[in-house]
ROVOVEX-302897 format. One record per residue (C-alpha): residue number from 1; x negated, y, z. Coordinates in nm, 4 decimals. Layout:
N
[NUM,[X,Y,Z]],
...
This chain:
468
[1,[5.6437,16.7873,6.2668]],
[2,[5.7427,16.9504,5.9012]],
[3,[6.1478,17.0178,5.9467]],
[4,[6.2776,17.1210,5.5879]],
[5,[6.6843,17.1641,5.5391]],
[6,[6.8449,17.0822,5.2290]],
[7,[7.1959,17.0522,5.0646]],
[8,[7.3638,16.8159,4.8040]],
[9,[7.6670,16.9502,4.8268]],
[10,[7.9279,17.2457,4.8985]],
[11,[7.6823,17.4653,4.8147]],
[12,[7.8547,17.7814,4.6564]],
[13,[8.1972,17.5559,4.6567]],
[14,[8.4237,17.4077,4.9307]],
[15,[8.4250,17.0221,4.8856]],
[16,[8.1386,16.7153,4.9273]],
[17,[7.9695,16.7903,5.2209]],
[18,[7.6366,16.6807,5.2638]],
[19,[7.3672,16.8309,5.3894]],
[20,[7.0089,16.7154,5.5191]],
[21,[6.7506,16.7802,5.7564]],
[22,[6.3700,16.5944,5.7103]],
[23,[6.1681,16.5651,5.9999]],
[24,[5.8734,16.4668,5.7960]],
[25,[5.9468,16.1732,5.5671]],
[26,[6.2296,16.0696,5.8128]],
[27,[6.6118,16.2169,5.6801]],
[28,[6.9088,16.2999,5.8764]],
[29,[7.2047,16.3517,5.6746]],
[30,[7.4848,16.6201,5.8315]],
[31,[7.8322,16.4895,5.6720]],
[32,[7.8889,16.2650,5.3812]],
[33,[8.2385,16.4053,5.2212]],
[34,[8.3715,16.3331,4.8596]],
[35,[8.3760,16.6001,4.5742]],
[36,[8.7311,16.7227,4.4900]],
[37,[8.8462,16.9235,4.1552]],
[38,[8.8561,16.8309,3.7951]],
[39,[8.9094,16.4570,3.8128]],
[40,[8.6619,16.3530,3.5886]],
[41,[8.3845,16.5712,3.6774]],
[42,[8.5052,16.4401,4.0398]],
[43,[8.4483,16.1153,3.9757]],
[44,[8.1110,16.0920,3.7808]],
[45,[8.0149,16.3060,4.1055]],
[46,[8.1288,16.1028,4.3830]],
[47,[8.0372,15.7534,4.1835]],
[48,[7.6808,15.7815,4.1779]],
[49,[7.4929,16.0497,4.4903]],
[50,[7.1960,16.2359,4.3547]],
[51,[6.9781,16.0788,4.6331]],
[52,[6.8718,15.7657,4.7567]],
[53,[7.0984,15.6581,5.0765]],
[54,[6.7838,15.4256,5.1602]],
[55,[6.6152,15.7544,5.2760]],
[56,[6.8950,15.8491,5.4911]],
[57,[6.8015,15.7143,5.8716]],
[58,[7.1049,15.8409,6.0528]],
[59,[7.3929,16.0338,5.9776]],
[60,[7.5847,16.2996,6.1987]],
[61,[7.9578,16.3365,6.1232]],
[62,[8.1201,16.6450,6.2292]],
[63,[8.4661,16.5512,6.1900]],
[64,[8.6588,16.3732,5.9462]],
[65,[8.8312,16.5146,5.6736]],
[66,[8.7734,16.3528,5.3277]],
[67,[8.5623,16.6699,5.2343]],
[68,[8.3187,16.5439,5.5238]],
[69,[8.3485,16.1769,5.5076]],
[70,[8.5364,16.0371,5.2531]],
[71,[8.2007,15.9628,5.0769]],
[72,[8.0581,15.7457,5.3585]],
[73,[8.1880,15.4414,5.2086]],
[74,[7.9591,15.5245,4.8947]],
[75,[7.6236,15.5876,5.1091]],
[76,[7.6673,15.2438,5.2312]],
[77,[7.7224,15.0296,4.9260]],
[78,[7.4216,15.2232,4.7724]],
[79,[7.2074,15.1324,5.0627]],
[80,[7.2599,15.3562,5.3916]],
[81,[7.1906,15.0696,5.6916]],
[82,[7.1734,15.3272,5.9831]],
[83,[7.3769,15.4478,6.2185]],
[84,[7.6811,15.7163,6.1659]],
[85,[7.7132,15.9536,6.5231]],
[86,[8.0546,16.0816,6.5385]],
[87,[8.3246,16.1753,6.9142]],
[88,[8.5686,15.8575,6.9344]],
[89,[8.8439,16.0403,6.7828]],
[90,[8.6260,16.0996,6.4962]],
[91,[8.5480,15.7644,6.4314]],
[92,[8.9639,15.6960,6.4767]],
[93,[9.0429,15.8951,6.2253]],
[94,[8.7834,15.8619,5.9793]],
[95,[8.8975,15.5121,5.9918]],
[96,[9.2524,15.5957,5.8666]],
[97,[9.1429,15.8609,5.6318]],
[98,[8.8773,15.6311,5.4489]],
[99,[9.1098,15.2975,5.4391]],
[100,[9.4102,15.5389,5.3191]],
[101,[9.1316,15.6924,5.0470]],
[102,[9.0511,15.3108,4.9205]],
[103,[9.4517,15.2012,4.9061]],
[104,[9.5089,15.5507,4.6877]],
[105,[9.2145,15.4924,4.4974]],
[106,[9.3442,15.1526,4.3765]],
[107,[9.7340,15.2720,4.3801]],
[108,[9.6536,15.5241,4.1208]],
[109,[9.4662,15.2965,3.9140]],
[110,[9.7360,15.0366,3.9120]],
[111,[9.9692,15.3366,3.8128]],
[112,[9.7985,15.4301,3.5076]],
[113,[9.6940,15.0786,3.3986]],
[114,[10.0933,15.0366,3.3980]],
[115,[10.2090,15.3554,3.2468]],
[116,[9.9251,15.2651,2.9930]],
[117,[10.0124,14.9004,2.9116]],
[118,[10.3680,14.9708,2.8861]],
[119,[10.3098,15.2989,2.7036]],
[120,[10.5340,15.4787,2.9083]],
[121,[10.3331,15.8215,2.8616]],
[122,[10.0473,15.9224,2.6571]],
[123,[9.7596,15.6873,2.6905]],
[124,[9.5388,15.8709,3.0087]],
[125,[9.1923,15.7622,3.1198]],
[126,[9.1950,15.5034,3.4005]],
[127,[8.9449,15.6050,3.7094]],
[128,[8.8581,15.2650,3.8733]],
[129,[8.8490,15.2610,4.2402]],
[130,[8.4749,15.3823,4.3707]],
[131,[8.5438,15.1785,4.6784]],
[132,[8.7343,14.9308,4.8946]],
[133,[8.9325,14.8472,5.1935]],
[134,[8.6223,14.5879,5.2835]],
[135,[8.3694,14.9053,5.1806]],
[136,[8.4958,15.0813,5.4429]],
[137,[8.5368,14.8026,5.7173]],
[138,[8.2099,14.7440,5.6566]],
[139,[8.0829,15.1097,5.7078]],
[140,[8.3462,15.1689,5.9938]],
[141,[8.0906,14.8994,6.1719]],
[142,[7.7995,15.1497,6.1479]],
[143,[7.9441,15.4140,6.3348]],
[144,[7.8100,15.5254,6.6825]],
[145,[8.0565,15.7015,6.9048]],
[146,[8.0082,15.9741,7.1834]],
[147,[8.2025,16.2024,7.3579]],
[148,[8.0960,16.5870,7.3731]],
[149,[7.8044,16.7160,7.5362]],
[150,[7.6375,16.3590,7.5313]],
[151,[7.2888,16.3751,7.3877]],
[152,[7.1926,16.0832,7.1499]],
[153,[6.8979,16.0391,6.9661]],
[154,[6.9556,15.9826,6.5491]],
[155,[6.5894,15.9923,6.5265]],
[156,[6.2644,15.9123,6.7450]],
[157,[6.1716,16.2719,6.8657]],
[158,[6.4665,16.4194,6.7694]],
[159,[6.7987,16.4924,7.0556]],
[160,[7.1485,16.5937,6.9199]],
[161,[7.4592,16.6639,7.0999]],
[162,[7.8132,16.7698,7.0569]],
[163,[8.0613,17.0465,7.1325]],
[164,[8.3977,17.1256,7.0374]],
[165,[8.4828,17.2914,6.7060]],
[166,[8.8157,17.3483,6.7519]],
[167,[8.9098,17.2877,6.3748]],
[168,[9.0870,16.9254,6.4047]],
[169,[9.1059,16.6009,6.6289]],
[170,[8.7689,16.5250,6.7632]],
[171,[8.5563,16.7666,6.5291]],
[172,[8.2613,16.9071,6.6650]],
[173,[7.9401,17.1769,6.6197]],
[174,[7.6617,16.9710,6.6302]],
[175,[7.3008,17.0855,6.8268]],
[176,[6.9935,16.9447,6.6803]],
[177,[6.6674,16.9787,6.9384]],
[178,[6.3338,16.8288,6.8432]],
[179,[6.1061,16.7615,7.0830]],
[180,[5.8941,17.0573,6.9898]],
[181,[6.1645,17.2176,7.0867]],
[182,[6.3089,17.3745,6.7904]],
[183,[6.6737,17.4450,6.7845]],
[184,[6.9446,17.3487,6.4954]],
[185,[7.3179,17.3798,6.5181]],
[186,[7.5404,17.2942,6.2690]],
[187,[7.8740,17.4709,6.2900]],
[188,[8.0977,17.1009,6.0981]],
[189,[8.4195,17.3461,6.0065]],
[190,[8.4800,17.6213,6.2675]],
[191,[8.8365,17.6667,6.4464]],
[192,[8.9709,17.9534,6.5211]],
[193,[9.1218,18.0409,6.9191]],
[194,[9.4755,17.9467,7.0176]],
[195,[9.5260,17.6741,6.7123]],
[196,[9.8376,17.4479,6.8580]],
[197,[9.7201,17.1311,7.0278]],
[198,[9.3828,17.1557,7.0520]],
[199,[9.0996,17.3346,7.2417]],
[200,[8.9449,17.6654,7.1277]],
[201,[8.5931,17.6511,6.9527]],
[202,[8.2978,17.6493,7.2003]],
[203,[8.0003,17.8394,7.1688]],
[204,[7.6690,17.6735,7.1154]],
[205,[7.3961,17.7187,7.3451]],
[206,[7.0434,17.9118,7.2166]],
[207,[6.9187,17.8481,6.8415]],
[208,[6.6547,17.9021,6.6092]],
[209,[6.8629,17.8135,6.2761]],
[210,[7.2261,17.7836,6.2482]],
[211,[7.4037,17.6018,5.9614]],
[212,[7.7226,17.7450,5.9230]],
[213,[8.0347,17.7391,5.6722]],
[214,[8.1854,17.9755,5.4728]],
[215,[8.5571,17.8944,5.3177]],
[216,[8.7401,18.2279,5.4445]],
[217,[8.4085,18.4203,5.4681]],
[218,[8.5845,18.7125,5.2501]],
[219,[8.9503,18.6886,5.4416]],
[220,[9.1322,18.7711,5.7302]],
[221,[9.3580,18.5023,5.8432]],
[222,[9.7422,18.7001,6.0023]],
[223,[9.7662,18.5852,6.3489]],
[224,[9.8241,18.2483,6.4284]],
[225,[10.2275,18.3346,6.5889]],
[226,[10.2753,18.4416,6.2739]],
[227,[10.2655,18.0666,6.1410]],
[228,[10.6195,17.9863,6.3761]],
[229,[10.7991,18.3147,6.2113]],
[230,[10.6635,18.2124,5.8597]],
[231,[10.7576,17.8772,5.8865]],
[232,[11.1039,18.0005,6.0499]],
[233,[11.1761,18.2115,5.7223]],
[234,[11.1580,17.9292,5.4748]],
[235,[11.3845,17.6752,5.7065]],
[236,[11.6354,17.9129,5.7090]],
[237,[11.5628,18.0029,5.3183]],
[238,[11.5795,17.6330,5.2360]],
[239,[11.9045,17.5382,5.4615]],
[240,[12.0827,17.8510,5.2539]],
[241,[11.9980,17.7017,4.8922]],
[242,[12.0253,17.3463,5.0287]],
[243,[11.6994,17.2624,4.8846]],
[244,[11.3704,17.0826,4.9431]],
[245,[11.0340,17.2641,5.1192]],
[246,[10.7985,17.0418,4.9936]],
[247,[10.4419,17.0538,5.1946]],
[248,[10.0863,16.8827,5.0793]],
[249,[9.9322,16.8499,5.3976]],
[250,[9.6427,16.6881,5.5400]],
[251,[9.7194,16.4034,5.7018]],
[252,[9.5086,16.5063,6.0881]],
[253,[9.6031,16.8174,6.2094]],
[254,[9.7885,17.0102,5.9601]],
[255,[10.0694,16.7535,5.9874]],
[256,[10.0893,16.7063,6.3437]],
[257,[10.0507,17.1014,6.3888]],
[258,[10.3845,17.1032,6.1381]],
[259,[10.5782,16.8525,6.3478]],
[260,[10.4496,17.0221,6.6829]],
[261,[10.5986,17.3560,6.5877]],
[262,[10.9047,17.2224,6.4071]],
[263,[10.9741,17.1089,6.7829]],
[264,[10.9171,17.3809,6.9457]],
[265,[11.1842,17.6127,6.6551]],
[266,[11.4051,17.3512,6.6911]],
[267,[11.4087,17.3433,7.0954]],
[268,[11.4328,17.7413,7.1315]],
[269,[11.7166,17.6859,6.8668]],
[270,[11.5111,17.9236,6.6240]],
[271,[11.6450,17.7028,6.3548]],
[272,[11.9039,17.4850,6.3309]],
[273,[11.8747,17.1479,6.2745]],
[274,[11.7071,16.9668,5.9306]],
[275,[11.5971,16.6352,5.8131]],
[276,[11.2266,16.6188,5.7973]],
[277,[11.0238,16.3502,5.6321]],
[278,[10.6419,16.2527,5.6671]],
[279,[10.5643,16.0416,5.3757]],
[280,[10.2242,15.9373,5.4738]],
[281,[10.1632,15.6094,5.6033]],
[282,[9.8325,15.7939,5.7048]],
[283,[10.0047,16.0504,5.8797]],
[284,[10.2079,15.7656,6.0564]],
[285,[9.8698,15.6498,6.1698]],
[286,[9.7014,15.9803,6.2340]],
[287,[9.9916,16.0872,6.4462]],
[288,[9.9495,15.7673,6.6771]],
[289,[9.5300,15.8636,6.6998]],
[290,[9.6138,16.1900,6.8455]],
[291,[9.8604,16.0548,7.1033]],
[292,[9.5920,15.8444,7.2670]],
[293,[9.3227,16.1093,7.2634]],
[294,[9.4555,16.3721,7.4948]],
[295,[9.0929,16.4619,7.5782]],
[296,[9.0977,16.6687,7.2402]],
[297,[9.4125,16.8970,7.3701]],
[298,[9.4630,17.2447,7.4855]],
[299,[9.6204,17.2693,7.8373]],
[300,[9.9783,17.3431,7.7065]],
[301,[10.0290,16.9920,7.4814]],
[302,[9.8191,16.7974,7.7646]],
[303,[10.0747,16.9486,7.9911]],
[304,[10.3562,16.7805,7.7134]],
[305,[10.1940,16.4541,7.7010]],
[306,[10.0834,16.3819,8.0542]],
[307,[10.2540,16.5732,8.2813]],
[308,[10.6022,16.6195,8.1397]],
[309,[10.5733,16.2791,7.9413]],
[310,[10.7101,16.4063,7.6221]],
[311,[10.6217,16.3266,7.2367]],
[312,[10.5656,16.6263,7.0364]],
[313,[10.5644,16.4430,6.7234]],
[314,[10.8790,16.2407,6.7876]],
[315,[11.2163,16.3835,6.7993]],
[316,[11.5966,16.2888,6.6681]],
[317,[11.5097,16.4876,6.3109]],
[318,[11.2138,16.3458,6.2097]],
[319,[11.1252,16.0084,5.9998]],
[320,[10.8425,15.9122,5.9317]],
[321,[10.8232,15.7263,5.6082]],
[322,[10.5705,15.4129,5.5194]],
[323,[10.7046,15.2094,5.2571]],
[324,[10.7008,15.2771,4.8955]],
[325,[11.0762,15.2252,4.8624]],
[326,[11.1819,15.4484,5.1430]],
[327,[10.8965,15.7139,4.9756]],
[328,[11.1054,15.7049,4.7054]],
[329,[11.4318,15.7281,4.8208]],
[330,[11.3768,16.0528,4.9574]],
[331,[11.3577,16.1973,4.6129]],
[332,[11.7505,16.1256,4.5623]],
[333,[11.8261,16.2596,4.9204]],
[334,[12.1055,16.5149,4.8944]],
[335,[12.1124,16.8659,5.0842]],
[336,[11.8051,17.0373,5.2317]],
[337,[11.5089,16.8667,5.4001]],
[338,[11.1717,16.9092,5.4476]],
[339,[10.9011,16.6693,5.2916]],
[340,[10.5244,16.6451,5.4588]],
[341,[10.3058,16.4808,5.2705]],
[342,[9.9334,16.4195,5.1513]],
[343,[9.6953,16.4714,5.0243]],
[344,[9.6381,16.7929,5.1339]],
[345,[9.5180,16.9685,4.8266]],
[346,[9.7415,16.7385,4.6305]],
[347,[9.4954,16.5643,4.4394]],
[348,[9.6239,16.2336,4.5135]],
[349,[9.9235,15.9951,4.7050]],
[350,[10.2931,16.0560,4.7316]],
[351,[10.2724,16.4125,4.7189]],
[352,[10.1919,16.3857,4.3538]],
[353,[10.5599,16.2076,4.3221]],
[354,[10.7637,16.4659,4.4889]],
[355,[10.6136,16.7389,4.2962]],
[356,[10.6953,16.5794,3.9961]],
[357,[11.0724,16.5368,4.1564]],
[358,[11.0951,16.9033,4.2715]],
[359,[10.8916,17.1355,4.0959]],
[360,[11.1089,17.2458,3.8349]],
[361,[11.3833,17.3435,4.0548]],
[362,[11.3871,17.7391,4.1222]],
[363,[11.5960,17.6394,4.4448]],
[364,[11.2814,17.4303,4.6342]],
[365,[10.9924,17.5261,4.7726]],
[366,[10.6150,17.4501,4.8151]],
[367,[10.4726,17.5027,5.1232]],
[368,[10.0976,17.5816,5.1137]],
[369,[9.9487,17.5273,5.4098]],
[370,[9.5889,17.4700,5.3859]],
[371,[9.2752,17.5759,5.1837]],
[372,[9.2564,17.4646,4.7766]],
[373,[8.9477,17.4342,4.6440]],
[374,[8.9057,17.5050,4.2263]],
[375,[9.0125,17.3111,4.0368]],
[376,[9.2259,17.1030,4.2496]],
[377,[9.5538,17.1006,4.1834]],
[378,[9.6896,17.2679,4.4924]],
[379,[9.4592,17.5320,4.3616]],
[380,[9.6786,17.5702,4.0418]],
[381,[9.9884,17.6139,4.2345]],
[382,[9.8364,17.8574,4.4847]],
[383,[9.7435,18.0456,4.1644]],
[384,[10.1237,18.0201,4.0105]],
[385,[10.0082,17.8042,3.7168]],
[386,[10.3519,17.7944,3.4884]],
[387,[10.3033,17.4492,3.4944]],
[388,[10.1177,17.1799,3.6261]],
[389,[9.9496,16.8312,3.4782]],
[390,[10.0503,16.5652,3.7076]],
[391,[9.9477,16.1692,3.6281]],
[392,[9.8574,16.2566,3.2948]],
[393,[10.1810,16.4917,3.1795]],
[394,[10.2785,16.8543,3.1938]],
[395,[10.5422,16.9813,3.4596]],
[396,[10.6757,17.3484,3.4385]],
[397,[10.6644,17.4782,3.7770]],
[398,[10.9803,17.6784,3.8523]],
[399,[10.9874,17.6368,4.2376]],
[400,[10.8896,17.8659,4.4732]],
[401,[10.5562,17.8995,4.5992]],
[402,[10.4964,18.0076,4.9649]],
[403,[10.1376,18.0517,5.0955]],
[404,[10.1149,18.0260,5.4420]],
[405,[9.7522,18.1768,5.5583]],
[406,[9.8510,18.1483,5.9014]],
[407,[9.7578,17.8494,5.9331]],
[408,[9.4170,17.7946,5.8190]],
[409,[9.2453,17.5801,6.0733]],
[410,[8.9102,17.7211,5.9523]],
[411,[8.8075,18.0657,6.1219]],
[412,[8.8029,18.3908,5.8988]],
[413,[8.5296,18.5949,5.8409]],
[414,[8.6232,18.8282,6.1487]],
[415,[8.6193,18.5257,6.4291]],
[416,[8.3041,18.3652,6.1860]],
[417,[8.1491,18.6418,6.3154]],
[418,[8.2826,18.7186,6.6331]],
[419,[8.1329,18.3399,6.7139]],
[420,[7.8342,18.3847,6.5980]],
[421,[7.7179,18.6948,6.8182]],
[422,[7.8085,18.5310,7.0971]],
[423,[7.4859,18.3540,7.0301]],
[424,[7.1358,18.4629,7.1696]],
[425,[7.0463,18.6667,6.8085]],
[426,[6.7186,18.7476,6.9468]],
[427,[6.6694,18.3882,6.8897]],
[428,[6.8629,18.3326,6.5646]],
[429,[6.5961,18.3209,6.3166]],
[430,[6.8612,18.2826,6.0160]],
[431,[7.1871,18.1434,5.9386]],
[432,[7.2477,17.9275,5.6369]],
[433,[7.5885,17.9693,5.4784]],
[434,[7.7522,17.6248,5.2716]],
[435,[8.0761,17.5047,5.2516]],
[436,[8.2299,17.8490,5.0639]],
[437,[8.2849,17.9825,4.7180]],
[438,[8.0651,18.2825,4.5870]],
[439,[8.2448,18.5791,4.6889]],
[440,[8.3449,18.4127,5.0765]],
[441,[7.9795,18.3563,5.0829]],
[442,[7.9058,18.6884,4.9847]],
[443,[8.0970,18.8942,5.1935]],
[444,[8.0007,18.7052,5.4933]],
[445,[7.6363,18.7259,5.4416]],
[446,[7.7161,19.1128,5.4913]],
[447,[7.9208,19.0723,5.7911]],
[448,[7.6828,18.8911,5.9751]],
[449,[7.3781,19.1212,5.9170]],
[450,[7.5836,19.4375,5.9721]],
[451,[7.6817,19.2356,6.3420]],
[452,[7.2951,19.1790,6.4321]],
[453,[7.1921,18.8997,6.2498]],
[454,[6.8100,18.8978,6.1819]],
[455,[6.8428,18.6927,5.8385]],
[456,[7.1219,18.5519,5.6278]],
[457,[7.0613,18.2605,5.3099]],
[458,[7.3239,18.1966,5.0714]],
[459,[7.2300,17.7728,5.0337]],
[460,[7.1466,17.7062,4.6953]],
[461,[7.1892,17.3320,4.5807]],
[462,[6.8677,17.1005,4.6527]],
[463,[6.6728,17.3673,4.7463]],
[464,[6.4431,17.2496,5.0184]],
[465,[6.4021,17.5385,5.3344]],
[466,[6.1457,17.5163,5.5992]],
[467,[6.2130,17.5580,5.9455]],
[468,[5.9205,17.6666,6.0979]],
């Protein structure tokens, strides 16, 4: 059996996972996630894939952010028919994600098409919806769900299995063995130790070839306690100007990781209290996945849930926020507050609104919280852009920007490499490094042969590897 690897996406970039392993003629795809950055370059992307989904037998989902499987909806209207593999909380909130993905995707539209027809703003360029909510019901009926360290079989003569990433709800490293017994693992996106809520990364048994990612492969994240104090500072900051924090946050485990350490400042009286809204109808959903999937947690919120029976995501401060008209209320609230709300690299959704609302006042705050790829523009903000293009028209941006590092729920280059020699490296024939930008990439191809390992390949797009 010929085994060649291959990648049609975040290759040298952080967004549209997809990657591909051919046992012969027969294809296994590893992810399926959308292409985020400059819209239109987005778009022509993620409309069309540059492969046929016929090919495609199986596919192995790693977890479910829209950078992983927001694109799944596409593979099946061009012709995917096989099964997806993904843990039960996976499959939850890939459900949410992709049906929240379809409802923006036509929102947007039908916000344009107005501001167009009633020329209430320069004419801008309508992107029609790529798919909808019956797209995704219908590729929500393909998936296959397992829990971890059940082997299933996406191909005949091929075994896979799955252990715990660590990164968000249900995401997991997946092991590829072939009944010649050759060895894949794919690392998904890697957590880091002693993220709230959920379980530390596991390690991977024995492997000949590792697929791994690279997004902080040239950073070193501050520790993960240093999230609370951070967070801490700009409460306090925000309650003494009596403005707004305003947060794009994914909508699965950034969000609830916000709201579960909110609690905790608020019950150790570390800050007094605040309104806090999460404008997501997503999140609203997300938020109800995680509380019937305590398998995913880490002793201390299992503890929370079952034994002490209480809600770490509800508490007398917090609304969460589902209709349009209550979305935009909150825009005309009065005195300080904090606003959660997606998407996370504020591409798209409400959080587009509330930037456009608070901006341009020195007094607020943006909250970054989470990786921005290029282009995207959270990415522009992170960057201090003096102002920002939002639905078509320029905003200055006078607000404060506050980066957060702390609490990246993708592991730096030092615990990258810290996981991957606790592997057998006599083994390790070579790790494959996707899912980073040039220099990350870089940088951690060094770290990982100055720690042991044997050989180290930067994943060039559609290049075709064999694994002998």
């Amino acid at each position: 059996m010929s085994i060649h690897f291959y990648s049609h996406g975040a290759c040298r970039e952080v967004t549209g996972s997809k990657h591909f392993l051919a046992f012969d003629d027969a294809v296994i795809q590893l992810d399926c996630g959308m292409f985020q950055g400059k819209r239109a370059e987005a778009y022509r992307k993620n409309l069309s894939l540059p492969f046929d989904p016929r090919q495609v037998r199986s596919v192995i989902l790693s977890h479910a952010h829209f950078d992983h499987s927001g694109a799944l909806p596409v593979l099946a209207k061009q012709g995917f028919t096989g099964n997806i593999f993904a843990t039960s909380a996976t499959r939850d909130v890939a459900n949410v994600i992709l049906l929240d993905s379809a409802h923006i995707q036509a929102k947007d539209a039908e916000h344009i098409h107005f501001k167009n027809d009633h020329k209430l703003a320069p004419v801008v360029k309508v992107f029609e919806p790529i798919y909808d909510t019956s797209d995704v019901m219908a590729t929500m009926s393909q998936f296959v769900t397992l829990d971890y360290h059940r082997p299933f079989s996406p191909l005949p003569g091929v075994r896979a299995d799955f252990f715990d990433a660590g990164h968000i709800l249900g995401s997991a490293l997946v092991r590829v063995v072939t009944d010649g017994g050759q060895v894949i693992g794919f690392s998904g996106d890697l957590g880091r130790k002693g993220l709230p809520i959920i379980r530390d990364p596991e390690t991977l048994p024995e492997l000949d070839y590792l697929i791994l990612e690279g997004t902080y492969g040239n950073r070193l994240h501050k520790p993960i306690d240093t999230a609370r104090q951070e967070l801490a500072s700009l409460i306090h900051k925000a309650l003494e100007r009596k403005s707004k924090i305003i947060i794009p946050a994914f909508t699965v485990e950034r969000t609830q990781e916000l709201i579960y350490l909110i609690h905790q400042l608020l019950d150790d009286r570390t800050i007094p209290e605040i309104p806090i809204f999460v404008d997501s109808p997503m999140a609203v959903s997300a938020t109800a996945i995680f509380k019937i999937h305590p398998e995913c947690f880490d002793e201390e919120t299992r503890s929370d849930f079952v034994t002490n029976h209480l809600d770490p995501f509800g508490f007398d401060q917090i609304r969460y926020v589902t209709t349009r008209t209550d979305s935009v209320a909150i825009n005309s609230f009065k005195g300080p507050a904090i606003i959660i709300s997606a998407s996370g690299m504020a591409e798209s959704g409400r959080i587009l609104h509330h930037l456009v609302n608070h901006v341009g006042n020195p007094d607020n705050i943006v909250a970054i919280v989470g990786f921005m790829a290029e282009h995207t523009l959270g990415r522009k903000l992170v960057e201090r852009a003096p102002e920002v293009r939002i639905f078509g028209q320029r905003y200055p941006v006078r607000a404060e920007i506050a980066t957060l590092n702390a609490f990246s729920g993708h592991a730096d280059y030092g615990e990258i490499t810290s996981w991957v020699t606790r592997l057998d490296l006599s083994r390790l024939k070579k790790v494959f490094l996707v899912h980073g930008e040039p220099a990350s990439l870089e940088n951690l191809r060094s770290e990982l042969l100055r720690a042991g390992v044997k050989a180290v390949e930067i994943v060039e797009y559609d290049r075709r590897y064999e694994l002998n």
